[in-house]
RONUDREN-775252 format. One record per residue: residue number from 1; x, y, z of N, C-alpha, C, CB in turn. Coordinates in pm, whole numbers, plus 50000, padded with zeros to 5 digits. Glycine has a CB too. Layout:
<atoms>
NUM:X:Y:Z:X:Y:Z:X:Y:Z:X:Y:Z .
...
</atoms>
This chain:
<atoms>
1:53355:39354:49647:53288:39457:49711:53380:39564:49765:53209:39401:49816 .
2:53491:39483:49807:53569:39626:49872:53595:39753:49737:53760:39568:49946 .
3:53663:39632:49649:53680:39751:49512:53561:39863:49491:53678:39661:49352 .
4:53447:39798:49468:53307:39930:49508:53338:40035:49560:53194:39899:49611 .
5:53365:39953:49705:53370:40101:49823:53488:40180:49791:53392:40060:50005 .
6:53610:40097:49725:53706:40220:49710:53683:40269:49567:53871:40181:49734 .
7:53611:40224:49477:53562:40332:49363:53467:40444:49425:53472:40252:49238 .
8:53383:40398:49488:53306:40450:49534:53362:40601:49620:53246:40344:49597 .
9:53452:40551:49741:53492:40638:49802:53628:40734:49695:53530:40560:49941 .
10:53667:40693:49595:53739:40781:49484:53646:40849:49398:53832:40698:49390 .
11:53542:40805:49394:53481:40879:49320:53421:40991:49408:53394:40804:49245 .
12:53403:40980:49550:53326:41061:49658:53454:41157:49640:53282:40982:49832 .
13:53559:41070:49656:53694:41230:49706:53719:41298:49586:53890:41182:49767 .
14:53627:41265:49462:53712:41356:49351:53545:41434:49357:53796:41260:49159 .
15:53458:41371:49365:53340:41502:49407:53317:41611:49502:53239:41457:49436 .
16:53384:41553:49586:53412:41576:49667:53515:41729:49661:53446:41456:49705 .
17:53611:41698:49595:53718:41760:49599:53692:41910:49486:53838:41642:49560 .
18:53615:41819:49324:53555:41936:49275:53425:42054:49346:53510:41878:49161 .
19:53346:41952:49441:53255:42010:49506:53347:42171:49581:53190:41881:49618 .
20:53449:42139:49661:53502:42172:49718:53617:42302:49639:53527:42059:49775 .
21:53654:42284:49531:53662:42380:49438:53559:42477:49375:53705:42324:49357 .
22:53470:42395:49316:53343:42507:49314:53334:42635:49468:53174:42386:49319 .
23:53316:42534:49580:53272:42619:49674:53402:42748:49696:53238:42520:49813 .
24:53540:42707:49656:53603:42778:49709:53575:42910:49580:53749:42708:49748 .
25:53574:42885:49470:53484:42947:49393:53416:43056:49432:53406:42874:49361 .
26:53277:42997:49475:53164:43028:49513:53230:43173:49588:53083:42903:49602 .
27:53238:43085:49709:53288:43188:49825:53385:43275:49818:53328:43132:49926 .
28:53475:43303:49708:53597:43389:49660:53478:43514:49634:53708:43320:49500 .
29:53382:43425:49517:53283:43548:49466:53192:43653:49553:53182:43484:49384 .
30:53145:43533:49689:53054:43602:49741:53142:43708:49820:52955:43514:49821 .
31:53244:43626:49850:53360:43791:49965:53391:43879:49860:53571:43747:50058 .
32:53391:43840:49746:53420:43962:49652:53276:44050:49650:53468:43906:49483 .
33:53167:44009:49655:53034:44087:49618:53029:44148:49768:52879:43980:49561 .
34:53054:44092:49891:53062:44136:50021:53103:44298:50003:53170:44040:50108 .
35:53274:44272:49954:53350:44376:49970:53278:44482:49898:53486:44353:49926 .
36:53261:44437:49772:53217:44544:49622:53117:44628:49760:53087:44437:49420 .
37:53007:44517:49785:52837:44596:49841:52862:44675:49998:52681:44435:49878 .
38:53000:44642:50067:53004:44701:50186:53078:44815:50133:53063:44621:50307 .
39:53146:44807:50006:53178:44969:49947:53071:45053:49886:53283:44967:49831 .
40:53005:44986:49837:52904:45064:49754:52811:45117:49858:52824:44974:49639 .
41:52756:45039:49946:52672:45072:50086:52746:45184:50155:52664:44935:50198 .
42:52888:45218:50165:52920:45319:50270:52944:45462:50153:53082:45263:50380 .
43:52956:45405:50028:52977:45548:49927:52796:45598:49926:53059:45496:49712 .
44:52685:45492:49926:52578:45550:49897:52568:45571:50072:52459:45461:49795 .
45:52560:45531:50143:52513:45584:50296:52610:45728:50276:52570:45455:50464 .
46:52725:45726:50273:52756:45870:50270:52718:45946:50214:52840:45901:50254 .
47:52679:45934:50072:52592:46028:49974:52463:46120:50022:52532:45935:49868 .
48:52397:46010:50076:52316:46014:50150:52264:46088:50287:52326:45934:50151 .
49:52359:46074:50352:52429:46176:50463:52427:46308:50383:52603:46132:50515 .
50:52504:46329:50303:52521:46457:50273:52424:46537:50173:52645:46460:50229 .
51:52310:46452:50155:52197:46490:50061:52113:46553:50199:52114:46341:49956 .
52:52123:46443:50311:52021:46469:50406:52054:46585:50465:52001:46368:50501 .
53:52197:46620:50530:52261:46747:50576:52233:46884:50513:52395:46728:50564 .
54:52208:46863:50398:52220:46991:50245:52094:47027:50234:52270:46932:50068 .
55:51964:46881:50245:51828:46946:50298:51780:47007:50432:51744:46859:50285 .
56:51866:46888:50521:51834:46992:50667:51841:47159:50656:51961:46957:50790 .
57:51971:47161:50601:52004:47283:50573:51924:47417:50479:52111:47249:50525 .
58:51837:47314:50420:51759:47433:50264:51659:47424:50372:51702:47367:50044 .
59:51581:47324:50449:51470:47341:50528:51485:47393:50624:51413:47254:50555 .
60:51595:47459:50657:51603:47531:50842:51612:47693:50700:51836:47470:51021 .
61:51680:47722:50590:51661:47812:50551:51521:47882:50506:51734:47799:50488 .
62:51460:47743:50457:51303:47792:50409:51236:47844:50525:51203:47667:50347 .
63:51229:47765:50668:51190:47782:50786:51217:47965:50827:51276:47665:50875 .
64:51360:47986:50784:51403:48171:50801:51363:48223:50759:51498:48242:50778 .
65:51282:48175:50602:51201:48252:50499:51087:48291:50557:51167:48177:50377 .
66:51013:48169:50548:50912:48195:50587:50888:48325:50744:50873:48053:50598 .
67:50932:48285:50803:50953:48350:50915:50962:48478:50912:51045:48312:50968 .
68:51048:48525:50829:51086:48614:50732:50967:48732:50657:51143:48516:50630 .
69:50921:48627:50632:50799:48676:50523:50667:48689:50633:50760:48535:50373 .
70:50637:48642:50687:50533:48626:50792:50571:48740:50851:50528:48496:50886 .
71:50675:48805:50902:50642:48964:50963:50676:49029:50876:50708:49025:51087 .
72:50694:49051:50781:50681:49137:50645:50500:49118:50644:50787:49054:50476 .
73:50455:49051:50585:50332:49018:50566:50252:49098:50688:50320:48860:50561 .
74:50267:49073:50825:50242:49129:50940:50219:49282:50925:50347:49095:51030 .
75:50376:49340:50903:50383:49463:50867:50330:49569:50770:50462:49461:50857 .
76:50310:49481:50675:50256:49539:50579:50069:49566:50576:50312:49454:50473 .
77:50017:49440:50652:49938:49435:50669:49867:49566:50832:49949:49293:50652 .
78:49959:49608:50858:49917:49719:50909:49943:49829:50881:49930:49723:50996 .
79:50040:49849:50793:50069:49980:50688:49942:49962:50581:50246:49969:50592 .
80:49872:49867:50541:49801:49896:50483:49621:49929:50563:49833:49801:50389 .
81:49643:49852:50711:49495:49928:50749:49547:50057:50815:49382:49832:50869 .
82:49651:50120:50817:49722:50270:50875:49671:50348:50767:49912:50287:50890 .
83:49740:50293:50589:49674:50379:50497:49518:50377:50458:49742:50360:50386 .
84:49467:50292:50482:49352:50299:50496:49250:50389:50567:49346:50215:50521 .
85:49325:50397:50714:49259:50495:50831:49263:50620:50760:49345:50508:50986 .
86:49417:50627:50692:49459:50773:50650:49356:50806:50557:49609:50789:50580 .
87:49304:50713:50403:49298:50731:50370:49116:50789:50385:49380:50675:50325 .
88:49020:50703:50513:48951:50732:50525:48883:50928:50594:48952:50620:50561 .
89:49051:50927:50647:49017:51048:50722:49059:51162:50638:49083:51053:50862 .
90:49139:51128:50517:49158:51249:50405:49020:51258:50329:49291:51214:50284 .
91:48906:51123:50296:48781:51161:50226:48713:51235:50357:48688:51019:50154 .
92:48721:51232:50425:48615:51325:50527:48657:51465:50510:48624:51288:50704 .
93:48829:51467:50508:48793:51595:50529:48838:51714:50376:48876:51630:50682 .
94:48825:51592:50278:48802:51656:50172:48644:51669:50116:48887:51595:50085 .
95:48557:51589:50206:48419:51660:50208:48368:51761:50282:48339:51587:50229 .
96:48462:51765:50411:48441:51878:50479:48517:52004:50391:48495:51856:50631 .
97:48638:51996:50324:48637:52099:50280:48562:52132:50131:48758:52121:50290 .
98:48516:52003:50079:48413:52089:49979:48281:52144:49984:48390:52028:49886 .
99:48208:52105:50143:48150:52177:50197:48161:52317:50224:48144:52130:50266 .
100:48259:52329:50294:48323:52464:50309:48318:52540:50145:48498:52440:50374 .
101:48411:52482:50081:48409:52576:49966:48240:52612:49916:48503:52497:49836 .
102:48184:52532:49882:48032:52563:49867:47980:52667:49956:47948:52442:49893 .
103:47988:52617:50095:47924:52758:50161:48038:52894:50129:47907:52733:50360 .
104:48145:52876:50116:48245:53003:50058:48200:53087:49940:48385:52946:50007 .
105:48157:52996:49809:48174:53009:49725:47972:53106:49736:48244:52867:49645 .
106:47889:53022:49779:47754:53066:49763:47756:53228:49833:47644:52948:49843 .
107:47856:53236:49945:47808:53351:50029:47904:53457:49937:47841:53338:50220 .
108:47996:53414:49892:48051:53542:49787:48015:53553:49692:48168:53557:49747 .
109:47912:53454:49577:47829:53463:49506:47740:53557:49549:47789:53361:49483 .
110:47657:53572:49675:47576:53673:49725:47641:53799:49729:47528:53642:49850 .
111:47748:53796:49775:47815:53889:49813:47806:54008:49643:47977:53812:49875 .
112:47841:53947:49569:47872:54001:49397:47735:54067:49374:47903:53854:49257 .
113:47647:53930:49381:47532:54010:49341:47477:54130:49436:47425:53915:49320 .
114:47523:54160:49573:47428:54255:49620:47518:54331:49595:47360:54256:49753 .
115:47644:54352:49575:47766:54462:49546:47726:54531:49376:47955:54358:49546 .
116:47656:54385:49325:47633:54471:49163:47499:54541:49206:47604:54349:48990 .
117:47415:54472:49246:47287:54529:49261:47313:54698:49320:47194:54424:49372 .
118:47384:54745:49430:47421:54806:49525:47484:54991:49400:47556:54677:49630 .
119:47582:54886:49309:47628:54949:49203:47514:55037:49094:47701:54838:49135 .
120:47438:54905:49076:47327:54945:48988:47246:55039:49014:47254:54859:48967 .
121:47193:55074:49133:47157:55184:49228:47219:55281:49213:47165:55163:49351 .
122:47300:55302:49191:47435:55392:49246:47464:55456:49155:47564:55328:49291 .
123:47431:55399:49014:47434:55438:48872:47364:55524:48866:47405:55356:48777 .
124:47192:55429:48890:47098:55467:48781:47052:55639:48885:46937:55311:48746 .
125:47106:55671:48964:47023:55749:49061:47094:55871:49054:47010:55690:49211 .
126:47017:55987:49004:47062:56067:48920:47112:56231:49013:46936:56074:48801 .
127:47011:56261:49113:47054:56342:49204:47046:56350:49323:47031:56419:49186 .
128:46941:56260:49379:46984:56268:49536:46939:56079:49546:46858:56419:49663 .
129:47004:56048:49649:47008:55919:49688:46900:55925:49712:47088:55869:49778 .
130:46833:55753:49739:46740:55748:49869:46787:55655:49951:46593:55715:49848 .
131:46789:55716:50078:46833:55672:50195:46848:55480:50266:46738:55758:50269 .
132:46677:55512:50223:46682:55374:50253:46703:55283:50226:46637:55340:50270 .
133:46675:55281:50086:46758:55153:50001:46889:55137:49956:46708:55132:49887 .
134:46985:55282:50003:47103:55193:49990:47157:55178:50120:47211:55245:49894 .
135:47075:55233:50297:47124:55191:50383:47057:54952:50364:47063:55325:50527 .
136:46957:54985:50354:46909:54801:50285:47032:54758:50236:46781:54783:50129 .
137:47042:54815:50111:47152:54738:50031:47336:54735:50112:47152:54834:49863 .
138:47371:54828:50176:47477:54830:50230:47423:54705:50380:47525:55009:50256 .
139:47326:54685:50426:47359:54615:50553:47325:54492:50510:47288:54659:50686 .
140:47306:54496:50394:47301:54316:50277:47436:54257:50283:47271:54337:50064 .
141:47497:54353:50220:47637:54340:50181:47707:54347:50311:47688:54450:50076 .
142:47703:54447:50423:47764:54426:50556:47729:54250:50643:47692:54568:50650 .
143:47596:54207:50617:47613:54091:50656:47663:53966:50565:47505:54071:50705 .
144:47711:54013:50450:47740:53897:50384:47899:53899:50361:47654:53888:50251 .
145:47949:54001:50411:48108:53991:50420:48140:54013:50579:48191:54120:50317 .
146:48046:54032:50697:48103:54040:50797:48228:53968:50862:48023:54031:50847 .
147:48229:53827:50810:48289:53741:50861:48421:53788:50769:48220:53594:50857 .
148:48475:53814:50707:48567:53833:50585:48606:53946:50634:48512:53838:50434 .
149:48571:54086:50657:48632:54233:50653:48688:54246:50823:48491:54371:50602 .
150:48737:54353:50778:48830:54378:50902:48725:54528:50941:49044:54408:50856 .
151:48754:54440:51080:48690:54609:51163:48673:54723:51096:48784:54676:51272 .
152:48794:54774:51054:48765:54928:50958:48663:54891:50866:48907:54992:50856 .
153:48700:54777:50819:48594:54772:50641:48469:54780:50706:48594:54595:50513 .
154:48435:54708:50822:48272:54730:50870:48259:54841:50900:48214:54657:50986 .
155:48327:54952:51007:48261:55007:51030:48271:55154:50889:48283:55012:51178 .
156:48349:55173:50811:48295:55193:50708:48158:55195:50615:48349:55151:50684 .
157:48132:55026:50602:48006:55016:50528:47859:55090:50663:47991:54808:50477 .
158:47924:55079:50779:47792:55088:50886:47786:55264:50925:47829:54972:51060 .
159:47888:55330:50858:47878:55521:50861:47816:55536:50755:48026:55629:50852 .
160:47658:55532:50760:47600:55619:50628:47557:55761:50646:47473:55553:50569 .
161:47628:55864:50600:47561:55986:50614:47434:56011:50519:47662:56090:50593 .
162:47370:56055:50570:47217:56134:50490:47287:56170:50332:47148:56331:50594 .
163:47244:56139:50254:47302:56172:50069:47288:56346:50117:47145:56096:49877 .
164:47360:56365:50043:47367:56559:49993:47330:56547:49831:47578:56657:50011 .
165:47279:56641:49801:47282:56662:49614:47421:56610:49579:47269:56852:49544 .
166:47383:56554:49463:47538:56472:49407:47583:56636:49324:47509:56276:49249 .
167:47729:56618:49383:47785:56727:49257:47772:56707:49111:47931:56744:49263 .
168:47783:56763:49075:47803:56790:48936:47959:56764:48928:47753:56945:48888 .
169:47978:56622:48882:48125:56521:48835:48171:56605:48713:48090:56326:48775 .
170:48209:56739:48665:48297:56704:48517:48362:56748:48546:48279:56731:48381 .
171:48483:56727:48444:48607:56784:48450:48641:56870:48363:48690:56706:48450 .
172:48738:56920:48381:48820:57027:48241:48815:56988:48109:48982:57041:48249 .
173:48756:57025:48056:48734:57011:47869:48605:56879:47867:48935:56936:47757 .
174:48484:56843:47958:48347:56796:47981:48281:56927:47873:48293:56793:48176 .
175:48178:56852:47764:48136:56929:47741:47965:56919:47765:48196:56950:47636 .
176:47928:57070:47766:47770:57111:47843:47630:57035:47764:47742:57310:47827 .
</atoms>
């Protein structure tokens, strides 16, 4: 029996002993995977760091953008209800002035025709005026340019003397 126990216990110390090789093994590998992963862990944590720093950085810039753009946007947005105002108060008063031109244009339209009419008279009337219709026709035409002539021009059209016999218009070498 003793022989047993000392096979026994030789066979424990050589399992023992390979056990004990394996482990030193083992454990060479795992401090080696330690080292490898506490390097690889501080190259990727640093990577990392500096990915996170580089976005802080694009997101405090986007943040300026925006910011940026938001009173642009602001600004613009009241340059455009400014041109707007403008643009509302140039149609007014380009209806006010095509108003105007219309009443301009109608009262010197009148004006032509009572100046031709006035003419036409003036033609057809062979030796003595009549009084009254071209003082009519002159205070047609005096109210339709009043606003337009200058003092002299009115009181011009407003001196009508009584017609005299019209001369006799010819000239040198008129023949009879």
């Amino acid at each position: 029996p003793v022989e047993g126990v000392i096979t026994l216990l030789q066979g424990l110390a050589k399992t023992s002993e390979s056990e004990g090789k394996e482990e030193e093994v083992l454990y060479s590998k795992f401090e080696h995977w330690c080292a490898t992963s506490i390097k690889t862990l501080a190259t990727t944590t640093a990577e990392e760091k500096a990915k996170l720093e580089t976005l802080a950085s694009q997101i405090a810039s986007y943040n300026k953008t925006i910011s940026v753009l938001d009173s642009e946007i602001g600004a613009l947005t009241d340059e455009l209800l400014t041109l707007s105002e403008e643009g509302s108060a140039a149609q007014k008063e380009r209806g006010a002035g095509a108003q105007l031109y219309s009443e301009e244009k109608a009262a010197l339209d009148d004006t032509i025709a009572a100046i031709k009419e006035a003419l036409q008279i003036l033609t057809t009337t062979k030796s003595k005026t009549d009084t009254g219709l071209l003082q009519q026709t002159l205070q047609k035409v005096t109210a339709l340019v009043r606003y337009k002539a200058t003092p002299s021009q009115l009181k011009l059209l407003q001196e009508v003397d009584e017609p005299k016999e019209r001369p006799d218009l010819k000239t040198e070498g008129d023949y009879d």
